[in-house]
LOPAMI-661198 format. One line per 10 residues: number of its first residue (from 1); their letters; for each residue x, y, z of N, C-alpha, C. Coordinates in Angstrom, 1 decimal, padded with zeros to 4 digits. Layout:
LOPAMI-661198
NUM> A> X/Y/Z/X/Y/Z/X/Y/Z  ...
//
This chain:
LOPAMI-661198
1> XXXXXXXXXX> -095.9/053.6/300.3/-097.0/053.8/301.2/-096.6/054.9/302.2  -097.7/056.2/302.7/-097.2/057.1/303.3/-098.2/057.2/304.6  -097.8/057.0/305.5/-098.3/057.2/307.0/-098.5/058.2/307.6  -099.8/058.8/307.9/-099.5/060.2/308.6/-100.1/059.5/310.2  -099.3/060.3/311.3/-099.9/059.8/312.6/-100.4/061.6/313.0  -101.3/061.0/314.1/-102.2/062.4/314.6/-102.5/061.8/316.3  -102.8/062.6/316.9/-103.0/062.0/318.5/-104.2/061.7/318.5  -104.0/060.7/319.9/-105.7/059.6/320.3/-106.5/060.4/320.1  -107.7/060.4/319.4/-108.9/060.8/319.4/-110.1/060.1/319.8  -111.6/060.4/319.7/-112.2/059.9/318.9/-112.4/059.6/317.6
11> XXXXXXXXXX> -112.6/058.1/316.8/-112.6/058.0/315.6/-113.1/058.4/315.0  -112.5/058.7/313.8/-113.7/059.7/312.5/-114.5/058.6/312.1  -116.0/059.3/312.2/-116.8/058.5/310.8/-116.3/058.2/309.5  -117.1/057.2/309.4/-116.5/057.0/307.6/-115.4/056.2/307.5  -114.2/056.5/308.4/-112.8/055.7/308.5/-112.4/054.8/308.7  -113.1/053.3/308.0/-113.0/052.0/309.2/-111.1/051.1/308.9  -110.5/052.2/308.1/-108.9/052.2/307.8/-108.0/052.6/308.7  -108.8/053.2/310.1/-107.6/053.7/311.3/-107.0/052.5/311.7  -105.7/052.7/311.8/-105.2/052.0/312.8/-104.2/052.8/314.2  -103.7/051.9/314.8/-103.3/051.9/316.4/-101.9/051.3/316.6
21> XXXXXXXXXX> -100.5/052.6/316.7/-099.6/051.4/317.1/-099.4/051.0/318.7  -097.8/051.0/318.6/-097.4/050.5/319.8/-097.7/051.8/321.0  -097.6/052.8/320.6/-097.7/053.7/321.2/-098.8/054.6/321.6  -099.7/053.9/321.1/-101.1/054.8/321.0/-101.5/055.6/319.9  -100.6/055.6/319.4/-101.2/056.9/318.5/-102.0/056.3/317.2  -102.7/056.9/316.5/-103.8/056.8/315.3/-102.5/056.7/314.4  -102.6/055.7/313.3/-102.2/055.7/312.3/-103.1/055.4/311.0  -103.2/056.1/310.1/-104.1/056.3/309.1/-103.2/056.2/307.6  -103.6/055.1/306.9/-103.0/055.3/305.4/-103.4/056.3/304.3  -102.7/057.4/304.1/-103.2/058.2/303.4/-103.6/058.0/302.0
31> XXXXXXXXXX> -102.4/057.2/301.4/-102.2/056.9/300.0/-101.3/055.6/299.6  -101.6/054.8/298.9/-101.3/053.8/298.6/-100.7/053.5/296.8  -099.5/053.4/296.5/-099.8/052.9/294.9/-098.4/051.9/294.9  -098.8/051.0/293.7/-097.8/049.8/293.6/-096.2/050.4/293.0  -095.2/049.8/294.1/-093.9/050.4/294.1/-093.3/050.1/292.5  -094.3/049.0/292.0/-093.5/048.9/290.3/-094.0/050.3/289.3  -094.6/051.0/289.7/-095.4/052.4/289.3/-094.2/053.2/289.1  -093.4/053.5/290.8/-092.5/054.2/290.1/-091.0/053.8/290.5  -090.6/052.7/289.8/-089.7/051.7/289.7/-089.2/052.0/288.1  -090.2/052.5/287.6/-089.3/053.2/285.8/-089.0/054.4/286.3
41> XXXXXXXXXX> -089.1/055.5/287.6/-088.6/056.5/287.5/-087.3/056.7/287.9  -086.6/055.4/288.4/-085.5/055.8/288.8/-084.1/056.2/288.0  -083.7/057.4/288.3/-082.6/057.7/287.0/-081.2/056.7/287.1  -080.5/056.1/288.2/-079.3/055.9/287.9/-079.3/054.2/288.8  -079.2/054.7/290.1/-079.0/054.0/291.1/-079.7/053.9/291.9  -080.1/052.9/292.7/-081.3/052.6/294.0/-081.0/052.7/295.0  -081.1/054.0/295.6/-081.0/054.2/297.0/-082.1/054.8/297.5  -082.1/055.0/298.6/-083.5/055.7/299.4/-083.2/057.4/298.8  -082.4/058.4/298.6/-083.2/059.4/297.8/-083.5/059.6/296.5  -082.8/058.8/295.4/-083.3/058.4/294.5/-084.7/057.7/294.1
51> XXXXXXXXXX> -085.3/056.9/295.2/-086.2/056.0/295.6/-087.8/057.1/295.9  -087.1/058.0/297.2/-088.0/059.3/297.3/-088.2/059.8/296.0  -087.4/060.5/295.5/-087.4/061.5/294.0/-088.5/060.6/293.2  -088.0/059.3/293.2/-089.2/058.5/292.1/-090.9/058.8/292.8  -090.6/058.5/293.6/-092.3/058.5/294.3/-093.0/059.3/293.9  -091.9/060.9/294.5/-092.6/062.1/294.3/-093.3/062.2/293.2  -092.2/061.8/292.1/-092.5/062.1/290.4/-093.6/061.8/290.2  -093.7/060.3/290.7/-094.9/059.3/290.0/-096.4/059.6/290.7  -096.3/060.3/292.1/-097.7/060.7/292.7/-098.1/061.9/292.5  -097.5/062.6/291.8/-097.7/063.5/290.8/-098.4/063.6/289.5
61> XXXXXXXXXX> -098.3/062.4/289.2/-098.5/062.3/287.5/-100.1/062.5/287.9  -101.0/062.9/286.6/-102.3/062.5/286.5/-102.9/061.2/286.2  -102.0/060.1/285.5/-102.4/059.0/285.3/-102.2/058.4/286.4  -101.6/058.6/287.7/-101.5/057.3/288.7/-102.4/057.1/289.0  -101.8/055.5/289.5/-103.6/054.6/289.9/-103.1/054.0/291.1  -103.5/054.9/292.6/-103.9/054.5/293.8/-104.8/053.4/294.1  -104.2/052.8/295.4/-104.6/051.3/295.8/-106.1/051.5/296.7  -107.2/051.9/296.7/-108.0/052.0/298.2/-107.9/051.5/299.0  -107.8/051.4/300.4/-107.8/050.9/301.4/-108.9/050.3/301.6  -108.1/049.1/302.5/-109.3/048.4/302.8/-109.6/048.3/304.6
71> XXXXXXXXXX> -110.3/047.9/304.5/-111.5/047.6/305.8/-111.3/047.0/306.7  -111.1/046.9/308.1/-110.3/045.9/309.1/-111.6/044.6/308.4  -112.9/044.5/308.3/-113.6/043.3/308.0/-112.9/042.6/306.4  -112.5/043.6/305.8/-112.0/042.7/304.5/-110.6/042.4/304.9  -109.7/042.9/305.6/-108.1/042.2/305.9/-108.2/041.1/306.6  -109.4/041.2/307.3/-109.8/040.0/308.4/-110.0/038.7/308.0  -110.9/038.7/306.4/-111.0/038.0/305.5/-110.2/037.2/304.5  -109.2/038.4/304.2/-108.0/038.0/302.9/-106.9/037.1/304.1  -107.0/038.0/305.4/-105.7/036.6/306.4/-106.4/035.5/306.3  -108.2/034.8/306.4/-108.3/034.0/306.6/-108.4/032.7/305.2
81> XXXXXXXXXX> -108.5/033.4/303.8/-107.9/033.2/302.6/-106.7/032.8/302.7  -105.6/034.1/303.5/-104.3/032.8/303.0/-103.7/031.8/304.0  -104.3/032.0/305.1/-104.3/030.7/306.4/-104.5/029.9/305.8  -105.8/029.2/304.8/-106.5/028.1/304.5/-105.7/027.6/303.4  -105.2/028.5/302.6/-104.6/028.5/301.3/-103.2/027.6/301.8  -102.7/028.5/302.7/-101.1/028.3/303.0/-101.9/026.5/303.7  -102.4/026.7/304.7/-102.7/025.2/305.5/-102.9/024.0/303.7  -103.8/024.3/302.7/-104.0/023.2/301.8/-102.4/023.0/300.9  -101.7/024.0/300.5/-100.2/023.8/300.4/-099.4/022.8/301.5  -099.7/022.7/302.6/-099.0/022.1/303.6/-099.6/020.6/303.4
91> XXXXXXXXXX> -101.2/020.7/303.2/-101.7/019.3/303.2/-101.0/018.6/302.2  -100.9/019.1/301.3/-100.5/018.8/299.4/-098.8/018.3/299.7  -098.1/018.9/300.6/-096.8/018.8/300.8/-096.5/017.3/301.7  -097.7/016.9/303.1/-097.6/016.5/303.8/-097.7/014.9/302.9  -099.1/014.6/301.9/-099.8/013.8/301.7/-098.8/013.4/300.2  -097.7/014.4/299.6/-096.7/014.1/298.9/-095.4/012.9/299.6  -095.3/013.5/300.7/-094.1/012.7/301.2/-094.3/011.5/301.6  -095.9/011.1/302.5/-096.4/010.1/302.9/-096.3/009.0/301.6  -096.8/010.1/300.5/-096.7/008.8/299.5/-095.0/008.3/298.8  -094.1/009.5/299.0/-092.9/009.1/298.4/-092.3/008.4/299.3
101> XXXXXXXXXX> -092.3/008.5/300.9/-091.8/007.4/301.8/-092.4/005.8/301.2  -093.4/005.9/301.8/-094.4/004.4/301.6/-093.7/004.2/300.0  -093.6/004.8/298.9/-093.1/004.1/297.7/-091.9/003.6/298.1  -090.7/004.0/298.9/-089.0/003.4/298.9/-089.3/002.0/299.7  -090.8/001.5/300.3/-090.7/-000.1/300.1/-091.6/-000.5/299.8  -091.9/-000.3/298.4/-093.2/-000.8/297.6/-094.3/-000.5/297.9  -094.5/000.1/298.9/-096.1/000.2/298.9/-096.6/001.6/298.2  -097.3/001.6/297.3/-098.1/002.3/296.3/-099.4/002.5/296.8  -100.1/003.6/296.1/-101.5/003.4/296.3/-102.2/004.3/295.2  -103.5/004.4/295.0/-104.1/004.3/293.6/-104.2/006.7/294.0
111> XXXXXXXXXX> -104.3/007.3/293.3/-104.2/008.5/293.3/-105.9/009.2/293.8  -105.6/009.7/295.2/-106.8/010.3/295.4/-107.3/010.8/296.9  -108.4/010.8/297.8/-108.3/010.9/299.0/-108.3/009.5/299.6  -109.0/008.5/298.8/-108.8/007.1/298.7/-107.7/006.4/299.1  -106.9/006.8/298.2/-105.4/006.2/298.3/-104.5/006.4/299.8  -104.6/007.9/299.9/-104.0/008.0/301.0/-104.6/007.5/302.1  -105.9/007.6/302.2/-106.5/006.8/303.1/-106.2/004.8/303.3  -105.8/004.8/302.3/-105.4/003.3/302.0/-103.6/003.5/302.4  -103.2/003.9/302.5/-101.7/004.5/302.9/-101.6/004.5/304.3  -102.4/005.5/304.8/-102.7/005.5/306.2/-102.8/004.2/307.0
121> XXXXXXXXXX> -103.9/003.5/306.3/-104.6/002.3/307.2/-103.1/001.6/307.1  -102.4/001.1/306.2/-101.2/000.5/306.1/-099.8/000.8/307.3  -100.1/002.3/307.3/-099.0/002.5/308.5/-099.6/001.9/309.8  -100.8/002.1/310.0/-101.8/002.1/311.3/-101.8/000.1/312.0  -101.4/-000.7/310.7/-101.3/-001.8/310.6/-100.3/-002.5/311.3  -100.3/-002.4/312.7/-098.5/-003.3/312.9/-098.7/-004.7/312.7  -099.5/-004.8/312.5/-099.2/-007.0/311.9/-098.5/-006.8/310.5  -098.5/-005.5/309.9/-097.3/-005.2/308.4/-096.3/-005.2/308.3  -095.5/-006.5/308.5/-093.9/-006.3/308.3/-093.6/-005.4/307.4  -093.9/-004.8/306.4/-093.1/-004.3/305.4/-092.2/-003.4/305.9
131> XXXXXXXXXX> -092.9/-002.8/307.2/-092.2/-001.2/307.6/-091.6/-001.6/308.7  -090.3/-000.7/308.9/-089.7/-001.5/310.2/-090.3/-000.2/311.3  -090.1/-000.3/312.5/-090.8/000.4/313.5/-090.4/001.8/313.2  -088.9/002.2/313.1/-088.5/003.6/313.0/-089.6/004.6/311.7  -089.7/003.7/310.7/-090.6/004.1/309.5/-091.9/004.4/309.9  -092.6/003.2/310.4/-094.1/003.7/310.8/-094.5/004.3/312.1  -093.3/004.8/312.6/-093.1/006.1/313.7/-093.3/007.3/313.0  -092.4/007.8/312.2/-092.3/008.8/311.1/-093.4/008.9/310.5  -094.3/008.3/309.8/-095.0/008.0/309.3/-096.8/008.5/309.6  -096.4/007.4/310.8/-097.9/008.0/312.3/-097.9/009.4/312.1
141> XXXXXXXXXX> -096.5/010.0/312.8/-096.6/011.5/313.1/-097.2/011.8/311.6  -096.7/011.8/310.2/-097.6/012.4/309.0/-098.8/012.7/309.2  -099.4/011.0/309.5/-100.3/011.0/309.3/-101.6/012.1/310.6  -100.9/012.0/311.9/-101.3/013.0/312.7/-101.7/014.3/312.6  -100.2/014.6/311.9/-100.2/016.2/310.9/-101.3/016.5/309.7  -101.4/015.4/308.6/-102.2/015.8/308.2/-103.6/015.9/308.4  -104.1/015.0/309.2/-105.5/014.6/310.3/-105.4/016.5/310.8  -104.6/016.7/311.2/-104.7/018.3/312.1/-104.8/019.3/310.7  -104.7/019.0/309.9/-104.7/020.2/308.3/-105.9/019.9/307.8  -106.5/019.0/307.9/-107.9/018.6/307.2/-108.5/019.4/308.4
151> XXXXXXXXXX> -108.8/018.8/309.6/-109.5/020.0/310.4/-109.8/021.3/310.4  -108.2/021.6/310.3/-108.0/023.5/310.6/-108.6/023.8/309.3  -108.3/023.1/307.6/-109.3/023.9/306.6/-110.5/023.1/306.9  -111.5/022.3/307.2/-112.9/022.5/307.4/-113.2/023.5/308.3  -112.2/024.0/309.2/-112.6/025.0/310.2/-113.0/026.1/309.2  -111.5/026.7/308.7/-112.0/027.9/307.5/-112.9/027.8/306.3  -113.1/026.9/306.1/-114.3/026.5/305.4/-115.7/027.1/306.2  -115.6/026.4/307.2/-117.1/026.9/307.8/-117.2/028.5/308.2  -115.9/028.5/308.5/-115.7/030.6/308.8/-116.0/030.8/307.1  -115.6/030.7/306.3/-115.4/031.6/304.8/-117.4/031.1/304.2
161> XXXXXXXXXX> -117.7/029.8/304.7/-119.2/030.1/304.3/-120.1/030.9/305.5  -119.6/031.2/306.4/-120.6/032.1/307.5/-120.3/033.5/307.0  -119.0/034.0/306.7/-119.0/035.3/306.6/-119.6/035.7/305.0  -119.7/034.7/304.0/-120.3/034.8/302.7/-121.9/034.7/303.1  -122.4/034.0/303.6/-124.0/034.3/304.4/-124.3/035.8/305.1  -123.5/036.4/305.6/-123.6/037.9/306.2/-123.2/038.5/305.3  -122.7/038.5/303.7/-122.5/039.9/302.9/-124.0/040.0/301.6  -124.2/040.7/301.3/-125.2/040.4/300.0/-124.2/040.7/299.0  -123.1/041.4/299.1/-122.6/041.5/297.7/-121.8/040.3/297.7  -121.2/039.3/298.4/-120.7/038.0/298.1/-122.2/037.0/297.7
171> XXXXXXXXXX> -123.3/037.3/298.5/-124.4/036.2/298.2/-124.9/036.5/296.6  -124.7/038.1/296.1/-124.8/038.0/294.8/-124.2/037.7/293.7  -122.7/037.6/294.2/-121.7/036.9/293.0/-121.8/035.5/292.8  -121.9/035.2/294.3/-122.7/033.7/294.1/-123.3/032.9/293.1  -123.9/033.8/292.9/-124.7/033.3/291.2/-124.2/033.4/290.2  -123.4/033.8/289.9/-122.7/033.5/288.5/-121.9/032.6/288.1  -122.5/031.9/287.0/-121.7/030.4/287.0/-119.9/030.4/287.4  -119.7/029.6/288.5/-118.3/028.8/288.1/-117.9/030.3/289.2  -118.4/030.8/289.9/-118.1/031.6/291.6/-119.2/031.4/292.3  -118.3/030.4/293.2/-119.2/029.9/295.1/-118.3/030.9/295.6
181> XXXXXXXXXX> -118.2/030.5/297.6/-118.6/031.1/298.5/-116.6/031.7/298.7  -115.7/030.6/298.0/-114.7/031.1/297.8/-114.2/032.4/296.9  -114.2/032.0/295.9/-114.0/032.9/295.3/-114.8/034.4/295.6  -116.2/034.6/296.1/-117.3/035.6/296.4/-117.2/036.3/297.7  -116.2/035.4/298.5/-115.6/036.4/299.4/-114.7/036.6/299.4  -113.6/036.1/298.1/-111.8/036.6/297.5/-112.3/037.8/297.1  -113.5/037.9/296.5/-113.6/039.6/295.4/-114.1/040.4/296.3  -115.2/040.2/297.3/-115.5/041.2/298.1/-114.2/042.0/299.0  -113.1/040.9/299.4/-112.7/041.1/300.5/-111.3/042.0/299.8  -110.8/041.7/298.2/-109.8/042.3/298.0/-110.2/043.2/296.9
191> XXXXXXXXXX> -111.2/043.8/296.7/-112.0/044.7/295.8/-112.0/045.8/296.9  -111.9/046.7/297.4/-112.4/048.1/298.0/-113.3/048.7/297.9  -113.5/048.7/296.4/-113.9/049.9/296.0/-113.8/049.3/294.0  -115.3/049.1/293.8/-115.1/048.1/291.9/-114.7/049.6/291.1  -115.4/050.3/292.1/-115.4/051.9/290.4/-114.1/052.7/290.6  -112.9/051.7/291.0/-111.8/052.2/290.9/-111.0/051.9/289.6  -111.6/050.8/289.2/-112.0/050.2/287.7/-112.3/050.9/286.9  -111.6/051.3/285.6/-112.9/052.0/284.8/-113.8/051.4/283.8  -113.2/049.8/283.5/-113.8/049.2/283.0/-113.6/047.8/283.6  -114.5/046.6/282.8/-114.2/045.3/283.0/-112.8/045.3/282.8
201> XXXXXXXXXX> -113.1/045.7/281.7/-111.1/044.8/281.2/-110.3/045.4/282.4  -110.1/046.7/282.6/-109.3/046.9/283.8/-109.1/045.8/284.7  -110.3/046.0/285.1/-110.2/044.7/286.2/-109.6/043.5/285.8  -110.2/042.6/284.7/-110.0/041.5/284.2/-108.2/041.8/283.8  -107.5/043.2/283.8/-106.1/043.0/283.6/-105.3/043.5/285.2  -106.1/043.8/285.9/-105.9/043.9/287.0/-105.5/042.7/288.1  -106.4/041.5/288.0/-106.2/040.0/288.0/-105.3/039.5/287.2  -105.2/040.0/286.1/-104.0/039.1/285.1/-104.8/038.3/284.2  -105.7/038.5/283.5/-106.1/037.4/282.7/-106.4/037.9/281.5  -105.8/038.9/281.4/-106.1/039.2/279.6/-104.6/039.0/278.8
211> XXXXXXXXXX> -104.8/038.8/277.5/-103.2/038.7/276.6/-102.7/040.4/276.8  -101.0/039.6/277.1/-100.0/040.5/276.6/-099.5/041.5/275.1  -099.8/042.5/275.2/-099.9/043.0/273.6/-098.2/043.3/272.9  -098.1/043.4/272.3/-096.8/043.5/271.4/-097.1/043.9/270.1  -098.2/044.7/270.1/-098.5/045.7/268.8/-097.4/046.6/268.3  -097.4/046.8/267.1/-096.8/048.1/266.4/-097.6/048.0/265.2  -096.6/049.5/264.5/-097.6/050.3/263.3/-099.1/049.6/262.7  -099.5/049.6/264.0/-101.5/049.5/263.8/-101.8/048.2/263.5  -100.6/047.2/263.7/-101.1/045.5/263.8/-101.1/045.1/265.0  -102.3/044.5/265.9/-102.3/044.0/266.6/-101.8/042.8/267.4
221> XXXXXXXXXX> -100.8/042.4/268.1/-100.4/041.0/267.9/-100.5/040.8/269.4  -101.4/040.2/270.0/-101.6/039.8/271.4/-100.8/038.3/271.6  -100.6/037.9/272.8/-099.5/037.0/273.5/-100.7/036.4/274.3  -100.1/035.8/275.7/-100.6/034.6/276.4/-101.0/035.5/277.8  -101.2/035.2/279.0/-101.9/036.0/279.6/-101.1/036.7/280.5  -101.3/037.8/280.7/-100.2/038.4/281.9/-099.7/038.2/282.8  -100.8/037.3/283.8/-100.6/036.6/284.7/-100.0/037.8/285.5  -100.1/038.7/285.6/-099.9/040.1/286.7/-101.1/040.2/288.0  -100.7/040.6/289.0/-101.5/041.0/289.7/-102.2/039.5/290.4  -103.5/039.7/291.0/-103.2/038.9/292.3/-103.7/037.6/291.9
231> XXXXXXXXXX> -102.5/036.6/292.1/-102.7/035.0/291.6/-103.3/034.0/292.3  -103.7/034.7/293.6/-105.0/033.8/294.1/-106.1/033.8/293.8  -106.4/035.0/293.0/-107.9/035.4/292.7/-107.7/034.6/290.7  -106.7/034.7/290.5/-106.7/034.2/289.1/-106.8/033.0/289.0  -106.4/031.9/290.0/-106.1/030.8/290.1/-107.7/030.4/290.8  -108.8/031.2/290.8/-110.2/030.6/292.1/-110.7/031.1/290.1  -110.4/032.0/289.5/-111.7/032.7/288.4/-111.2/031.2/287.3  -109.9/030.8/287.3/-109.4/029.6/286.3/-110.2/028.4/286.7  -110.1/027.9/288.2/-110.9/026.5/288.9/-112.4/026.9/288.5  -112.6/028.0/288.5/-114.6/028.1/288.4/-114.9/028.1/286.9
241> XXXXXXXXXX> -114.1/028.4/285.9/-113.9/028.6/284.8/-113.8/027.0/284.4  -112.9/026.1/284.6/-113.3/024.6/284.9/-113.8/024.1/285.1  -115.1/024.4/286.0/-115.8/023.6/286.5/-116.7/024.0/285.7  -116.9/025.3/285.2/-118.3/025.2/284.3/-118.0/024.3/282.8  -117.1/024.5/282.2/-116.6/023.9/281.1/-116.6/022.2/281.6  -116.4/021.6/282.8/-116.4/020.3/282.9/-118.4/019.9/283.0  -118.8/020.6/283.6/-120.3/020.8/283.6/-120.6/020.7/281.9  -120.5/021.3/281.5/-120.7/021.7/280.0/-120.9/020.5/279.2  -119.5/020.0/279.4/-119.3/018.8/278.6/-120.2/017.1/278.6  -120.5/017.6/280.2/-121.2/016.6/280.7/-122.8/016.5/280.2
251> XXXXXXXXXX> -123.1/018.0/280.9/-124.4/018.1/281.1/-124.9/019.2/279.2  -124.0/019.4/278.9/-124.6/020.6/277.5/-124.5/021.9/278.5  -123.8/023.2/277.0/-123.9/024.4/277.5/-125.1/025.2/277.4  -126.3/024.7/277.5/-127.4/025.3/276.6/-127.6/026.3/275.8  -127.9/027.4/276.9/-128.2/028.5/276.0/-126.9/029.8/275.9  -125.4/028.8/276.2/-124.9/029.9/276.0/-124.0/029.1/274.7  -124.3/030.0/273.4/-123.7/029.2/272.5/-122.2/030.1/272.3  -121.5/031.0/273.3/-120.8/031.6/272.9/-119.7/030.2/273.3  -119.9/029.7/274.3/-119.0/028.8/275.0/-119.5/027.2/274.1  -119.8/027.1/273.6/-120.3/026.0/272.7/-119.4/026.2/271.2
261> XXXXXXXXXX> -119.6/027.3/271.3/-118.7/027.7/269.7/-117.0/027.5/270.4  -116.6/027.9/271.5/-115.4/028.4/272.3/-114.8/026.9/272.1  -115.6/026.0/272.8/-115.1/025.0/272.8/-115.1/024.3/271.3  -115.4/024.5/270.6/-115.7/023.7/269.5/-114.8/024.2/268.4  -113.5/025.5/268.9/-112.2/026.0/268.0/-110.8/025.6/268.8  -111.2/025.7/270.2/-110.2/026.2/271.3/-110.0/025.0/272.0  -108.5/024.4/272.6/-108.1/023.3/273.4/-109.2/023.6/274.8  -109.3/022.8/275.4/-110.4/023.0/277.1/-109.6/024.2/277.5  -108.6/024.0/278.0/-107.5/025.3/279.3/-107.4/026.2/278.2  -107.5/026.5/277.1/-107.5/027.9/276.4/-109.2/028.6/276.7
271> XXXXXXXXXX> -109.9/027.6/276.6/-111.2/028.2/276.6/-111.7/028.6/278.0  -110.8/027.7/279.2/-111.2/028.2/280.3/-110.8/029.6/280.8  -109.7/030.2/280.0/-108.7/031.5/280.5/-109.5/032.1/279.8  -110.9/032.0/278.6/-111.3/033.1/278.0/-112.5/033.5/279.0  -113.2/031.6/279.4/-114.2/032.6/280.3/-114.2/033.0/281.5  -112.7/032.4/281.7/-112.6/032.7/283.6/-112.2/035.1/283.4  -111.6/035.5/282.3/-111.6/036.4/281.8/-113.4/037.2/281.9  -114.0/036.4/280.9/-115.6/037.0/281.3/-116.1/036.9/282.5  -115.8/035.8/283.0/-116.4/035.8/284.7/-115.6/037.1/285.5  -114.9/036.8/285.3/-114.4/038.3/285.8/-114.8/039.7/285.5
281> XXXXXXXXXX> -115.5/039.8/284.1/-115.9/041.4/283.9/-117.0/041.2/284.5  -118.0/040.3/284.5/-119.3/039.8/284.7/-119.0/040.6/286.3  -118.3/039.9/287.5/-117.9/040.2/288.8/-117.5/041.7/288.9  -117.0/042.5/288.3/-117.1/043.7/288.1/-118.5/044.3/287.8  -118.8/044.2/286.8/-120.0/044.7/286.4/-121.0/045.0/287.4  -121.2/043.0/288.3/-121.9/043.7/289.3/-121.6/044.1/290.6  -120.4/044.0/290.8/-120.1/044.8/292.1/-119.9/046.6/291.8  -119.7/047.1/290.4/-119.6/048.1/290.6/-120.7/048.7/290.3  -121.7/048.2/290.0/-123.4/048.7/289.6/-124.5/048.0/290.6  -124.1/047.3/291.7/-124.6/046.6/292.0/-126.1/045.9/292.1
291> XXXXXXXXXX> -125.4/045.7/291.0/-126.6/044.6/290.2/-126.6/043.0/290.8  -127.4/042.4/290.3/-127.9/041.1/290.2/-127.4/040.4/289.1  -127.3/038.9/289.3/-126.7/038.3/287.9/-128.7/038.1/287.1  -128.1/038.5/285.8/-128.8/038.3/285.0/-128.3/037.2/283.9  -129.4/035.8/283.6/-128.9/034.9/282.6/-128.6/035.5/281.5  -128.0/035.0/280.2/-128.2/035.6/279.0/-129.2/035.6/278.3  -129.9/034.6/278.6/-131.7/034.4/277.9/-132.4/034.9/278.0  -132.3/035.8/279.7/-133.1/036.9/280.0/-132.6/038.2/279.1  -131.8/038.0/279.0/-130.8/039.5/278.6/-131.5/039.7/277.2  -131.6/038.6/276.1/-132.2/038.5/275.0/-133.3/038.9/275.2
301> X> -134.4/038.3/275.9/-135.7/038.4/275.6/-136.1/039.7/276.1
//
């Protein structure tokens, strides 16, 4: 990443990528591309002018593919993505120990929000000998902690559905099966710019969700999924990708017989990495054409 500074001004139109340091001065990202780009240029040894020399080489080439900058409103966005993210890791961590304490003296409980709620009431219980005071001290405090993590994420819950009510390009991803208000402000906010893309698959290998190739002399042999690139967005297109396939099963896939056939060759989690893959070009498609989701019924008739 290359920084050019220039003195206080007025801001440029167009520019909502200025920034401001310690000093006053304008700082502006000129150019952006991922350091594994030119991580094959280096000839011997890694130091900083070997390190330069690679750069040069590689922002040179004609094939490099620069990062666009983003928008103080979409960085605003992606911190509040991994606040909530990082806070449900913490709950997951919190509501793990509560249960492995309470198991070293028998007490169990059934797997769910239930359970721990039934865990809780148990520490909250002092007519329960089972625990001696030091334990349901330790315990309380958990339970405090986690009471404060469920909060802070319904907080960002209600911030990540207000700021998906103010975009139309998140209210229009919206609609496409298996992406709500999560995921449709993950792609607006870490997308810049879709027609930096030149196709779906780009994108969809941009996210990580297409097979690894290991082709030679003109036989194609594809592998399992890349899993490159950004694994929060692949891990929201995987859960929506589940949720439609669990819908499916329940309710019938109607009129989409492509996912009717999918399921009826492919284990469930193979068929969900094919359509969480389509949901993804689909998300492309219309953020870079900005289109509307169209059913496939319509699409036929």
């Amino acid at each position: 990443m290359r920084l050019v500074t220039k003195p206080v001004g007025k801001p440029d139109a167009g520019k909502p990528h200025v920034r401001f340091d310690e000093r006053g001065e304008e700082t502006e990202r000129a150019t952006s591309a991922s350091p594994r780009l030119s991580s094959t240029l280096l000839k011997r040894q890694k130091n900083d002018s070997t390190d330069a020399e690679a750069i040069c080489e590689a922002v040179t080439r004609p094939n490099m593919r620069f990062v666009p900058t983003k928008t103080v409103e979409q960085q605003s966005c992606l911190m509040l993505h991994r606040a909530r993210h990082l806070f449900i890791r913490q709950q997951t961590a919190v509501i793990n120990s509560i249960r492995a304490y309470l198991a070293e003296f028998g007490i169990v409980a059934p797997i769910g929000r239930r359970g721990v709620e039934q865990l809780l009431e148990v520490v909250a219980d002092t007519a329960d000998r089972r625990l001696p005071e030091v334990a349901r001290a330790c315990l309380a405090a958990l339970g405090s902690q986690l009471r404060a993590l469920k909060a802070h994420i319904l907080e960002f819950d209600r911030r990540i559905i207000a700021w998906h009510r103010s975009h139309a390009t998140s209210k229009r991803l919206d609609a496409i099966p298996g992406v709500g208000p999560a995921l449709a402000t993950a792609l607006v906010a870490s997308v810049a710019d879709a027609n930096a893309f030149r196709s779906g698959r780009d994108f969809s290998a941009w996210v990580g969700l297409v097979p690894k190739q290991n082709s030679s002399g003109g036989k194609d042999k594809l592998g399992s999924i890349s899993k490159q690139g950004d694994r929060y967005l692949r891990s929201l297109f995987t859960a929506g990708a589940l949720a439609v396939i669990r819908y499916a099963k329940i309710h019938g896939t109607g009129h989409r017989r492509w996912l009717t056939a999918l399921l009826a060759r492919r284990p469930t989690k193979v068929a969900a990495i094919a359509l969480a893959n389509k949901l993804a070009r689909m998300a492309w498609a219309m953020m870079a054409r900005n289109e509307c989701y169209k059913e496939p019924a319509a699409l036929t008739a």
